[in-house]
C-alpha positions as CSV (number, residue, x, y, z in Angstrom):
1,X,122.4,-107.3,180.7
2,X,122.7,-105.0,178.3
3,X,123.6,-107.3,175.3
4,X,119.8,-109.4,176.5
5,X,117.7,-106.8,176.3
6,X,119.2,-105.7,172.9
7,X,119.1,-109.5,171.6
8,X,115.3,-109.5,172.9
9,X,114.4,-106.5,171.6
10,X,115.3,-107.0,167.8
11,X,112.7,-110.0,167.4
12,X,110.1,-108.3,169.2
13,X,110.5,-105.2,166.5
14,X,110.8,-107.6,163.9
15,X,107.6,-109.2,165.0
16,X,105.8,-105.8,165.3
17,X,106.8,-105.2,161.7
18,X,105.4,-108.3,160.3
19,X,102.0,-107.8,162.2
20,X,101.7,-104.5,161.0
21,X,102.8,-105.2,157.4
22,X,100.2,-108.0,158.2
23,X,97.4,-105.0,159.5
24,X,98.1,-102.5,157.0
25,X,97.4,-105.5,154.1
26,X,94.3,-106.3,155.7
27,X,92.2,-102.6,154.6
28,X,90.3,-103.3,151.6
29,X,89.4,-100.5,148.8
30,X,86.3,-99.8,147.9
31,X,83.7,-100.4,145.5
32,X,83.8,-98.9,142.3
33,X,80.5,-97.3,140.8
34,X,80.3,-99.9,138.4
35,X,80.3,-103.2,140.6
36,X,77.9,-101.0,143.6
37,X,75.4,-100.7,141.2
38,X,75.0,-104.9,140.5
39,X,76.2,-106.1,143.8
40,X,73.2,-105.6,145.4
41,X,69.3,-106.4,144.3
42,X,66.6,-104.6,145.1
43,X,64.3,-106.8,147.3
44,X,60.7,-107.0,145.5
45,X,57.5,-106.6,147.3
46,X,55.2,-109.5,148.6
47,X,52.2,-108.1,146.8
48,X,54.5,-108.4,143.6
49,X,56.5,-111.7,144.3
50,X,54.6,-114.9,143.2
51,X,57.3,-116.9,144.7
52,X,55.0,-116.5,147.8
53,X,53.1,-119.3,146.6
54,X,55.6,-121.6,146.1
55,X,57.4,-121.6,148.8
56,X,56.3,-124.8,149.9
57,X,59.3,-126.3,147.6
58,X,62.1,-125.9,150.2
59,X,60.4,-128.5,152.4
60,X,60.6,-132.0,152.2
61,X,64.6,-131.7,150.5
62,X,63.6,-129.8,147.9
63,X,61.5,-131.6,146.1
64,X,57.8,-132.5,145.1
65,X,57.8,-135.8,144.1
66,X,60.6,-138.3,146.5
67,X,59.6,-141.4,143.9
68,X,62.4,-141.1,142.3
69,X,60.9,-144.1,139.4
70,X,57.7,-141.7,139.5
71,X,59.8,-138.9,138.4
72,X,61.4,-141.0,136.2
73,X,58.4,-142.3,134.0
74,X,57.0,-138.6,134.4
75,X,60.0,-137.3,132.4
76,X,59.6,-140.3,130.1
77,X,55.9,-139.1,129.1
78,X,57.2,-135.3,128.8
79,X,59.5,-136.2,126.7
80,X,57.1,-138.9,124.2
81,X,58.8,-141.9,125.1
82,X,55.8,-143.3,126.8
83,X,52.4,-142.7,127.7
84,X,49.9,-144.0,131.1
85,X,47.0,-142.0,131.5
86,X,46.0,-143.4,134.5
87,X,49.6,-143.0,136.1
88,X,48.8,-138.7,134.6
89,X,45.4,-138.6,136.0
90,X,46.0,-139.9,139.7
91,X,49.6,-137.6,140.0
92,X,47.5,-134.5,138.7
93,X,45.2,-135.3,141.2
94,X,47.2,-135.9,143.9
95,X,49.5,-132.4,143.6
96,X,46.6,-130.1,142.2
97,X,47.7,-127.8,145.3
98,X,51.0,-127.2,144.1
99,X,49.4,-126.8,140.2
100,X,46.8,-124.2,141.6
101,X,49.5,-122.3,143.7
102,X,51.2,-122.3,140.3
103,X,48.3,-120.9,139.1
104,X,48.6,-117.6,141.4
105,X,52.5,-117.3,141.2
106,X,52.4,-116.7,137.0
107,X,49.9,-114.2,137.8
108,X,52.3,-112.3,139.6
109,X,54.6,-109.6,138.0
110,X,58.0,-111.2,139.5
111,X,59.2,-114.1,141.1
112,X,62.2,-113.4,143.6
113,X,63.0,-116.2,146.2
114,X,63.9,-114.6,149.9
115,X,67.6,-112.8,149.3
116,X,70.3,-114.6,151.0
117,X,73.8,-113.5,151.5
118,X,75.1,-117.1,151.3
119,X,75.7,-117.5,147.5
120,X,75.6,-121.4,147.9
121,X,71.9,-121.1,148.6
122,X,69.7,-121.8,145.7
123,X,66.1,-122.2,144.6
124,X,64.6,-125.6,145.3
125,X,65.3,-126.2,141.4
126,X,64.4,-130.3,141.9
127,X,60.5,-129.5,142.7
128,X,60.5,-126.5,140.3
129,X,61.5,-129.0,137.5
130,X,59.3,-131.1,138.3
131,X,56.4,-128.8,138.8
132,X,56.9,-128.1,135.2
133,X,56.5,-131.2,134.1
134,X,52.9,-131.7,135.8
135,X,52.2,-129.0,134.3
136,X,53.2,-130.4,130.8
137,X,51.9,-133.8,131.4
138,X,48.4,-132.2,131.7
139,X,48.7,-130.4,128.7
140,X,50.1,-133.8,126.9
141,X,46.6,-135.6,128.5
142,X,44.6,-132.9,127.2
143,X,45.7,-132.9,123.7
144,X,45.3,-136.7,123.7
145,X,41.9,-136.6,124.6
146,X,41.3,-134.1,121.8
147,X,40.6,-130.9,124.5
148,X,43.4,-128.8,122.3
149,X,42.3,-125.5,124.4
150,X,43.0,-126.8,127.4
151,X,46.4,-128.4,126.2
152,X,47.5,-124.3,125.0
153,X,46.6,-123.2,128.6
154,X,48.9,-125.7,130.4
155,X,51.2,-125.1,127.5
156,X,50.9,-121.2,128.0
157,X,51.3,-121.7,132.2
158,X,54.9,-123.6,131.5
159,X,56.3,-121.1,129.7
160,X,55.2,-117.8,131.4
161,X,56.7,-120.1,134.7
162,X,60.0,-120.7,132.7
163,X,60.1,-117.0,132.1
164,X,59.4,-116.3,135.4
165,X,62.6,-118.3,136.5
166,X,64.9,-117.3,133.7
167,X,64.0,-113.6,134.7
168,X,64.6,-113.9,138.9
169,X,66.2,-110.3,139.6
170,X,69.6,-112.5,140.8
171,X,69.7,-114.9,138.1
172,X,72.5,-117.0,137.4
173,X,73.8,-119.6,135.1
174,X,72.5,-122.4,137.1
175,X,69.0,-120.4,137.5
176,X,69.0,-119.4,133.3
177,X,69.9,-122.7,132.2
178,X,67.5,-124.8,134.2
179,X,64.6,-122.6,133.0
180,X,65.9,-123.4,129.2
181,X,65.9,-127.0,130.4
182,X,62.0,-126.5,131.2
183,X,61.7,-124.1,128.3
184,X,62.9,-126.6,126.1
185,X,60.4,-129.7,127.5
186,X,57.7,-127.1,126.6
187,X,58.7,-126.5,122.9
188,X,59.4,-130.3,122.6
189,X,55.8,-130.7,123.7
190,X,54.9,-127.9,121.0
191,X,56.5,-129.5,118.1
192,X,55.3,-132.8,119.0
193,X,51.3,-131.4,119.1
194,X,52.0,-129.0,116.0
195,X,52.6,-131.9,114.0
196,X,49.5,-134.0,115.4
197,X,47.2,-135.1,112.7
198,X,43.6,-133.1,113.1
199,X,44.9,-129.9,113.8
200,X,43.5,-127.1,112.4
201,X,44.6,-123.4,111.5
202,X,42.7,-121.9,114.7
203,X,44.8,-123.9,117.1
204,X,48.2,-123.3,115.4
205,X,47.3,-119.6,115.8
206,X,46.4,-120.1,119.3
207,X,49.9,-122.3,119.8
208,X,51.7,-119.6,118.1
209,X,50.8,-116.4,120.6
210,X,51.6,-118.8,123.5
211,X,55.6,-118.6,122.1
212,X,55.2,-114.6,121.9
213,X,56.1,-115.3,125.7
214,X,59.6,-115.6,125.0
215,X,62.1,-113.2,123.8
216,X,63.5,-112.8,120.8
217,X,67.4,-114.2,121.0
218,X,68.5,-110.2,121.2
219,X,66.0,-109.3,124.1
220,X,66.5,-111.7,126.1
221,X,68.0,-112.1,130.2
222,X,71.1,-113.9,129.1
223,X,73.0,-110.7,129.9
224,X,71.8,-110.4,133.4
225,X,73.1,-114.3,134.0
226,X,76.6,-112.3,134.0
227,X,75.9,-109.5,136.5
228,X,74.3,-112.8,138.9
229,X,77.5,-114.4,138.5
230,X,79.3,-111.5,139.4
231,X,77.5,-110.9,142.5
232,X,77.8,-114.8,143.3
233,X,81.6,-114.2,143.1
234,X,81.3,-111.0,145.7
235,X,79.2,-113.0,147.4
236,X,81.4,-115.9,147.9
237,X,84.5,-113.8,148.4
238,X,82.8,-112.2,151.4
239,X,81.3,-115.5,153.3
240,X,84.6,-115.9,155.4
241,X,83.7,-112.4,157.1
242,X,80.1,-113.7,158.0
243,X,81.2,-116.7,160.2
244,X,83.1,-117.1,163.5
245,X,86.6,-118.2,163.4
246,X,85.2,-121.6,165.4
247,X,83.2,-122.4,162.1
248,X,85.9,-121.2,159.3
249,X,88.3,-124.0,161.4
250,X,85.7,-126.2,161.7
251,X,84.9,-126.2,157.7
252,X,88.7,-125.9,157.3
253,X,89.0,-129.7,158.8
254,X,86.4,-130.5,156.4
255,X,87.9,-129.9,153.5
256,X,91.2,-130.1,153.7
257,X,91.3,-133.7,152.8
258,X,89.1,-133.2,149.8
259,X,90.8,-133.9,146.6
260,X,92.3,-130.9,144.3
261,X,92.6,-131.7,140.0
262,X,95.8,-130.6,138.0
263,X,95.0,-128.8,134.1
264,X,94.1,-132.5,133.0
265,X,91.1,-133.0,135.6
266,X,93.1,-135.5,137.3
267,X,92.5,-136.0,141.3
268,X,95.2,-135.6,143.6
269,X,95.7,-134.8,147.5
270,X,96.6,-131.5,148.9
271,X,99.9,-130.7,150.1
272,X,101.6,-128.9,152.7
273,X,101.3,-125.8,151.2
274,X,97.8,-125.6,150.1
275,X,96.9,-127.5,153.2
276,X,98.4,-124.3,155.1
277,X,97.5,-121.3,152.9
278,X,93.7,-122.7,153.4
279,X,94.8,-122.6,157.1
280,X,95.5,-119.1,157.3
281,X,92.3,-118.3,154.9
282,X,90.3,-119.5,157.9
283,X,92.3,-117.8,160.1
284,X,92.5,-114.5,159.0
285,X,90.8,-114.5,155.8
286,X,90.4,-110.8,155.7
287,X,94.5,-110.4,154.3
288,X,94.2,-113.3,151.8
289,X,90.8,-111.9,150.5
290,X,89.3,-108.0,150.1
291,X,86.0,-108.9,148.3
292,X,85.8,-105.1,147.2
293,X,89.3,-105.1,145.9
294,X,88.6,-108.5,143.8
295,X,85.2,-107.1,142.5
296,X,85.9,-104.5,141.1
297,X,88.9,-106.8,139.1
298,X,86.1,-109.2,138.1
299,X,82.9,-106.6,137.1
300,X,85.5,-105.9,134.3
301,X,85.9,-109.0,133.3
302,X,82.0,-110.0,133.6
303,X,81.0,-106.7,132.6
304,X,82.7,-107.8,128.8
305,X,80.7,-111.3,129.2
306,X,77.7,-109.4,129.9
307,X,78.6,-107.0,126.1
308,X,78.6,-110.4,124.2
309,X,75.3,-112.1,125.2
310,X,72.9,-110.8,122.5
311,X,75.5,-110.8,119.9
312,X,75.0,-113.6,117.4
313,X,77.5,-116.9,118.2
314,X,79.6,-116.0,115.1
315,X,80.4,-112.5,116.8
316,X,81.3,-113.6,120.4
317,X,84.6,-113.3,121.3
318,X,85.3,-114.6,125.0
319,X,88.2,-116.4,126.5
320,X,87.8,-120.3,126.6
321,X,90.5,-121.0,128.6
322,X,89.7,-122.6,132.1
323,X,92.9,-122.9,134.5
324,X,93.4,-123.5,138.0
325,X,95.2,-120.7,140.6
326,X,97.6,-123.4,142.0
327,X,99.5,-121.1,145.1
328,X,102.7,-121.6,145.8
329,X,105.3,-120.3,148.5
330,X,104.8,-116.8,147.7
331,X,101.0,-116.6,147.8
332,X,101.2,-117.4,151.9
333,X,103.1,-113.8,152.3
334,X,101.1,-112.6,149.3
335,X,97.8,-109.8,150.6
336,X,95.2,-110.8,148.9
337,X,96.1,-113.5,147.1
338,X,92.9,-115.6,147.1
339,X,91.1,-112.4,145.0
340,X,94.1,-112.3,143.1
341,X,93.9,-115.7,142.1
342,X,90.5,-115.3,141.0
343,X,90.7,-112.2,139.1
344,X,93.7,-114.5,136.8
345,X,91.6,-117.3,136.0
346,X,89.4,-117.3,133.2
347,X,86.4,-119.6,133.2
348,X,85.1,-121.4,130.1
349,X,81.8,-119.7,129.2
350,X,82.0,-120.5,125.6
351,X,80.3,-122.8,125.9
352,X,77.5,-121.1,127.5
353,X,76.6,-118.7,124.6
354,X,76.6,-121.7,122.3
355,X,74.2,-123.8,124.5
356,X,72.3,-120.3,124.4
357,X,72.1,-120.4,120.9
358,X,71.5,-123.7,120.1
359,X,67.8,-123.3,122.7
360,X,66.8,-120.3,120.6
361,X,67.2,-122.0,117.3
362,X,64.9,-124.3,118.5
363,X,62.0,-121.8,119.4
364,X,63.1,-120.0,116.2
365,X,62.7,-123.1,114.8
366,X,59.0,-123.9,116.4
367,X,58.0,-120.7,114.9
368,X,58.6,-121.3,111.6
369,X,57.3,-124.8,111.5
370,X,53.9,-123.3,113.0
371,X,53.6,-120.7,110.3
372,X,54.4,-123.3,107.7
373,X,51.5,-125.5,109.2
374,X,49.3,-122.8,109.1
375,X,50.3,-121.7,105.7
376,X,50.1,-125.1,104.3
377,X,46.7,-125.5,106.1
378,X,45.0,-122.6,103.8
379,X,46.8,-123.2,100.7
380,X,46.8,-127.1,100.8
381,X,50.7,-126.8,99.9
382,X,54.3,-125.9,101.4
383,X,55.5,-122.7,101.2
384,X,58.4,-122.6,99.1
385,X,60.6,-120.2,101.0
386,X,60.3,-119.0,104.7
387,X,59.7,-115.6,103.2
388,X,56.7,-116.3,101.5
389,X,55.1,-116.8,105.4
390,X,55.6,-112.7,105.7
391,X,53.3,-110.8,106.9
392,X,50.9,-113.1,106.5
393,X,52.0,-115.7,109.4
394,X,55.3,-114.4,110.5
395,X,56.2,-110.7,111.3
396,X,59.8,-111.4,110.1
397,X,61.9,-114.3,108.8
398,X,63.3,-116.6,112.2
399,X,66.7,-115.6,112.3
400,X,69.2,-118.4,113.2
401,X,71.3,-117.0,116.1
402,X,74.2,-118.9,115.4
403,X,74.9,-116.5,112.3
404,X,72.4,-113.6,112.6
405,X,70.9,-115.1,108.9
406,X,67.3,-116.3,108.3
407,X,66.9,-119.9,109.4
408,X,67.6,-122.3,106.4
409,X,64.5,-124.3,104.9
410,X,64.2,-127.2,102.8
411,X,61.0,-127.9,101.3
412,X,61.9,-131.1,99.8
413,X,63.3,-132.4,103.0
414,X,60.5,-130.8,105.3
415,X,62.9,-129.3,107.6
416,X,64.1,-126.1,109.1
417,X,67.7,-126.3,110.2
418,X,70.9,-123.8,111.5
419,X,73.9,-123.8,110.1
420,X,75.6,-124.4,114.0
421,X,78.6,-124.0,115.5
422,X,80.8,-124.3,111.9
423,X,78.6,-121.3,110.7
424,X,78.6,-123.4,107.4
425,X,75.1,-124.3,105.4
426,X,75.2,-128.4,105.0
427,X,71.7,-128.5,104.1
428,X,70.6,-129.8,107.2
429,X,70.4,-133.9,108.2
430,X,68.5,-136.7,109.7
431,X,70.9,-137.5,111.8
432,X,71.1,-133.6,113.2
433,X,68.0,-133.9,114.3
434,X,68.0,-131.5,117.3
435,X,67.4,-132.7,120.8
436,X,68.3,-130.9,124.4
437,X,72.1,-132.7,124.5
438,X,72.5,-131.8,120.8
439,X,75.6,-129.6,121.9
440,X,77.3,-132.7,122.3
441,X,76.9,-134.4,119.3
442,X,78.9,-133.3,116.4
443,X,76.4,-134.1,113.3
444,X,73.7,-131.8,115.6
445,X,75.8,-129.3,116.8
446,X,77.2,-128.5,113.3
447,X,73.6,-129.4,111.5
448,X,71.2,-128.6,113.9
449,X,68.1,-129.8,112.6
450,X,63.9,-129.7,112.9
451,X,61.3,-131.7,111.3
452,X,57.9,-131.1,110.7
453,X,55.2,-133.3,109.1
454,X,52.7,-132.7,106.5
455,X,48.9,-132.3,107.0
456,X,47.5,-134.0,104.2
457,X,48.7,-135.5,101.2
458,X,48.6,-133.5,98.1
C-alpha cells in the first residue's frame, strides 16, 4: 500500500509543478511610461467631433454608392478618363444629404469615429472614398461650366476632409494612406484645372491657398501613423482576454484550416504543431501572450519608426526585412511566446516612407507649377529657375522630399520633377510622368515627373 500511494503521489506533484510553472508564467509586467502614454486616446467631445455627421456610413455595408459600375465611371471622371454631365448632375442630386453633412463635419475641429477596443474595426473607408469623389466630381462640373469659384470651394471641402482623415487621433497606416489616396484625386484634379486654358492669375491665387491646407512634408501626421500602429498591436495582443473561451474555440475551428505562407509567399496547410499551439492560444491565451510585456518590446521598435517619419527618404534608415515567427516544439512550453514572436519580426515599412514621399512631391510639385502659371501669367514668359518665383509667388523653393533639395525644373521641358528613389538628377522624363501607382514603375519612381502647360504662346 505503501509503494501506491508513493507511485500516485510523484505524478500528482509533478503535475502541481507544471500548473504552477504554468500560473506563475501567466502574470504579466506592466506598462512602461513610454507605451501608457500612446496606448490609450483621449476620447474627443461631440460638440468637437464632426464625425457625428457622418455616421450614416457604417450602414448599408459601408458604403454610399452599392453600383459598383456607378462607382466605377465616377472614379473614371475623377480621374479625366471620361466625362457625363448628366450621369454628375443626377448622382449630386441624389446624395446632396451626405454632401451637406459633409458640409458640417469639415466645419468641425476633429473627426474621431466611436473608440473601439477591437483593433479589426475600421472607418467605413468605402463610403468615405467615395464621398470624396462626389465632392470632386462637383468641383470637375463646375470648372467645366466655367463657375471656377465654385470648383475652388469643392476643391477646398476635399482636402480639409482628407486632412480630417489623415489627422483621426488613432490614425494608422490604413487610415493615412487612404486619405493620401483622396488627397491625391484632389491634386490630380488641381493640376488638371491649373493647366485649363482661360485661367487667370486671380484663380491660381485662389487654387494656391486652398493647398496651404496641407502640411509641409516635415509637419505632417506621418509620425502619429506609428504610435496607431503601435496601439493596434496592444490592441490585438489583448482581444483574446475580451472574449469567452466558447468564442476563442469557436474562432479557433475557423481558422485553423486557413492556409499559412513560408519566406517565398507560398501557401501551405498548417501542421500539427501550429494547429496545437493556436489550440492552447485559445485556451489559455493569457501564458502565450502578456500584451504589456510585448508592448513595451514593440513602442521601442515603433517609437524608432515614429524618429524617421519627417526625415527626408535619403536619411531614413529602417529595417526592410519582413519574416514570418514560424513556432516550433519549444514555443508550446515557451510563456509568452506569441508576444515574443512579434517583438522578433520586423515588418517592411520602407516602403511606406517612400510612398510618403513620392505623395508630397506631388503637392510640392502642384505648388510650383501654380506659381510658375501665375508668374508666367504677369510676365507673359517662364520663369527661368524656381527661385526666381520667391517672395513674389512662393515663400520658399518646394523642397523635393526624397533628398531634402529644391525640386528640379526644366524650362525647356516644362516640367518639375524629383530625383526619386536613386536620389540621382536624370533630368526628369516623359515616361516618369507621375501618377498614384508611380512607386511601382521603375522610370517614375526613379524620375518622378510633372507637367505643366503654357498659357499663351510667346
Amino acid at each position: 500500500m505503501k509503494v501506491l500511494r508513493t507511485g500516485f503521489k510523484f505524478p500528482l506533484i509533478f503535475l502541481l509543478a507544471i500548473l504552477m510553472w504554468i500560473t506563475v508564467n501567466c502574470f504579466d509586467a506592466d506598462l512602461d511610461r513610454g507605451p501608457k502614454q500612446h496606448v490609450y486616446v483621449e476620447e474627443v467631445e461631440e460638440t468637437d467631433n464632426g464625425y457625428q455627421y457622418l455616421s450614416f456610413l457604417n450602414d448599408n455595408d459601408y458604403s454610399l454608392i452599392s453600383d459598383e459600375s456607378i462607382r466605377e465611371k465616377l472614379l473614371n471622371i475623377v480621374e479625366g478618363k471620361e466625362w457625363d454631365s448628366k450621369f454628375i448632375e443626377k448622382l449630386l442630386e441624389d446624395k446632396k444629404e451626405a454632401l451637406s453633412a459633409l458640409e458640417l463635419a469639415i466645419l468641425k475641429p476633429k473627426f474621431q469615429p466611436p473608440i473601439s477596443e477591437d483593433p479589426l474595426e475600421m472607418l467605413p473607408f468605402t463610403g468615405i472614398i467615395d464621398l470624396n469623389r462626389l465632392v470632386l466630381s462637383a468641383s470637375v462640373l463646375n470648372s467645366k461650366n466655367g463657375d471656377f469659384i465654385n470648383a475652388i470651394e469643392y476643391l477646398n471641402k476635399s482636402i480639409l476632409f482628407s486632412q480630417s482623415i489623415k489627422n483621426t487621433p488613432d490614425t494608422n497606416l490604413i487610415s493615412y494612406f487612404i486619405s493620401s489616396r483622396m488627397e491625391h484625386e484632389a491634386i490630380s484634379v488641381i493640376h488638371r484645372l491649373v493647366n485649363m486654358k482661360g485661367i487667370d492669375s486671380k484663380v491660381l491665387a485662389k487654387i494656391s491657398l486652398v493647398l496651404q491646407s496641407i502640411p509641409d512634408y516635415r509637419q505632417s501626421s506621418f509620425s502619429d501613423v506609428f504610435y496607431g500602429e503601435f496601439r493596434f498591436g496592444y490592441k490585438l495582443a489583448a482581444l483574446p482576454f475580451t472574449r469567452s473561451l466558447k468564442e476563442r474555440l469557436a474562432e479557433y475551428h475557423i481558422t485553423k484550416g486557413a492556409d499559412v505562407y513560408d519566406s517565398e509567399f507560398n501557401a501551405r496547410g498548417k501542421n500539427t504543431t501550429e494547429k496545437t499551439y493556436e489550440l492552447l492560444q485559445a485556451m489559455i491565451p493569457w501564458y502565450f501572450i502578456h500584451p504589456n510585456e510585448t508592448a513595451n518590446a514593440l513602442f521601442s521598435k515603433y517609437d524608432t519608426y515614429a524618429k524617421e517619419a519627417h526625415k527626408y527618404c535619403n536619411e531614413v534608415n529602417v529595417s526592410s526585412i519582413d519574416e514570418q515567427f514560424v513556432p516550433d516544439f519549444w514555443d508550446l512550453i515557451s510563456p509568452n511566446s506569441l508576444g515574443k514572436g512579434w517583438e522578433s519580426t520586423d515588418t517592411n515599412l520602407k516602403g511606406y516612407y517612400i510612398r510618403n514621399c513620392h505623395a508630397h512631391m506631388y503637392i510640392e510639385s502642384v505648388r510650383a507649377i501654380i506659381a510658375i502659371k501665375r508668374f508666367e501669367a504677369l510676365n507673359r514668359r517662364l520663369p527661368d529657375s524656381l527661385q526666381e518665383l520667391v517672395p513674389g509667388f512662393l515663400d520658399t523653393v518646394p523642397v523635393d522630399p526624397f533628398d531634402g533639395s529644391s525640386l528640379r525644373y526644366s524650362k525647356e521641358n516644362r516640367w518639375v520633377y524629383s530625383v526619386g528613389i536613386n536620389f540621382r538628377d536624370d533630368g526628369g522624363s516623359s515616361q516618369g510622368e507621375y501618377n498614384f501607382y508611380c512607386g511601382h514603375n521603375d522610370v517614375c519612381s526613379t524620375n518622378q515627373t510633372v507637367f505643366f502647360m503654357l498659357s499663351t504662346k510667346y
